[in-house]
N, C-alpha and C positions, 0 to 999 in steps of 0.2 A: 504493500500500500504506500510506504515510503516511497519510493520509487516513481509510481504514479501520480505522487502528488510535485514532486519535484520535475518530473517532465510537464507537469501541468503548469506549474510554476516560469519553466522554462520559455514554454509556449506563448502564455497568455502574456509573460515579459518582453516575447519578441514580438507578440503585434502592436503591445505600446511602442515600442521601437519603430518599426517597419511605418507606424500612421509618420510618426513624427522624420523619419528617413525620406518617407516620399513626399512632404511637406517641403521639406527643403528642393529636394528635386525638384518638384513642382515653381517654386517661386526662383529657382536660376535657371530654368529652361523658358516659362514666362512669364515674370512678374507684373506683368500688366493686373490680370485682374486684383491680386494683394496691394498693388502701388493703389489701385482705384478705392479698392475698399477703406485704406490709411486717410487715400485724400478728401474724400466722402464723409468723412467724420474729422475732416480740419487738420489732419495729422500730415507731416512729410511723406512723399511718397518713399525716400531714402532710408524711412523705418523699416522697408522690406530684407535688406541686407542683415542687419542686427539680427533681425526675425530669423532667415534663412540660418545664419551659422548656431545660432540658438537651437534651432531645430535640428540640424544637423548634428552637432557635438552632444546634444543630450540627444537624441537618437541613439549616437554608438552607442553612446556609454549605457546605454539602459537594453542595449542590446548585448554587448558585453561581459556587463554585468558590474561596470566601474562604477564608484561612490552613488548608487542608485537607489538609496531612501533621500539624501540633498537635491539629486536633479528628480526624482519622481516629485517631490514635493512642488519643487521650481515648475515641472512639466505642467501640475495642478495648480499652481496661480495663472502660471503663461495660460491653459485653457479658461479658465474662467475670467481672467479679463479679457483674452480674445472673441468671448462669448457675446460680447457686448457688441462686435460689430457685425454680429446676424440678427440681434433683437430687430426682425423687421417682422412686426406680428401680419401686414397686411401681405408675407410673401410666406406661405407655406413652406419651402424648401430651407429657405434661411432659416425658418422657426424651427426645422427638423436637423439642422447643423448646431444653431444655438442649442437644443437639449443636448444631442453628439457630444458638444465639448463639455456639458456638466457631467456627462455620465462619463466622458473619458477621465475626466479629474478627478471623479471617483474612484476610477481603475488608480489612478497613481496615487493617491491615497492609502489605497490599500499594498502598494508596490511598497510606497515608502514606510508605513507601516512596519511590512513583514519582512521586508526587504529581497538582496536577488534571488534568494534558495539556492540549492545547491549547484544548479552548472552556470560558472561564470568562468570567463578568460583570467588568468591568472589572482593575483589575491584577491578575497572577495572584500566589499567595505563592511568595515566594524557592523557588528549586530549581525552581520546576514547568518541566516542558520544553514551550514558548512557538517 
């Protein structure tokens, strides 16, 4: 059962990784719509960069398994205050990303929580249960 639960662990760690991996992809292949959604709410469109490696670097790392209850935590603000640029209640689709990113920060709530489990790339971060 141990076993199972720490490939479960595994798994459910790397699709928190993999969302926030191809988020970055996504905004260096075309940042147009990320720059629009920044400028849209008065913000720089140049906050897309910041965004992207943010995304990027806590991707590996939570895909890795490096210091991953600090960046699951981090992953759970960055969603819930990116949430705030789908509250668009009169567009269906946005309101079903806006809950997406609460229910994602909950996933790293509970990352950061319990931390990587057992399979990670070399030393796991303090707390993980190893």
């Amino acid at each position: 059962m141990a076993r199972q639960m720490d490939v479960l662990v595994f798994v459910g760690r790397s699709l928190i990784a993999v969302l926030f991996l191809s988020g970055a992809a996504q905004k260096a292949v075309d940042p147009g719509p990320a720059m629009a959604l920044l400028t849209g709410l008065g913000l720089p469109a140049i906050l897309v960069w910041p965004a992207l490696v943010f995304n990027g670097l806590a991707g590996l790392a939570v895909l890795v398994g490096w210091a991953v209850r600090p960046v699951a935590a981090a992953l759970a603000v960055y969603c819930a205050v990116t949430s705030v640029f789908h509250l668009i209640p009169s567009d269906p689709w946005q309101m079903s990303i806006f809950v997406k990113n609460w229910a994602i920060a909950g996933g790293c709530l509970v990352l950061a929580a319990h931390g990587p489990g057992r399979y990670v790339l070399g030393k796991a971060d303090s707390g993980a249960q190893v």
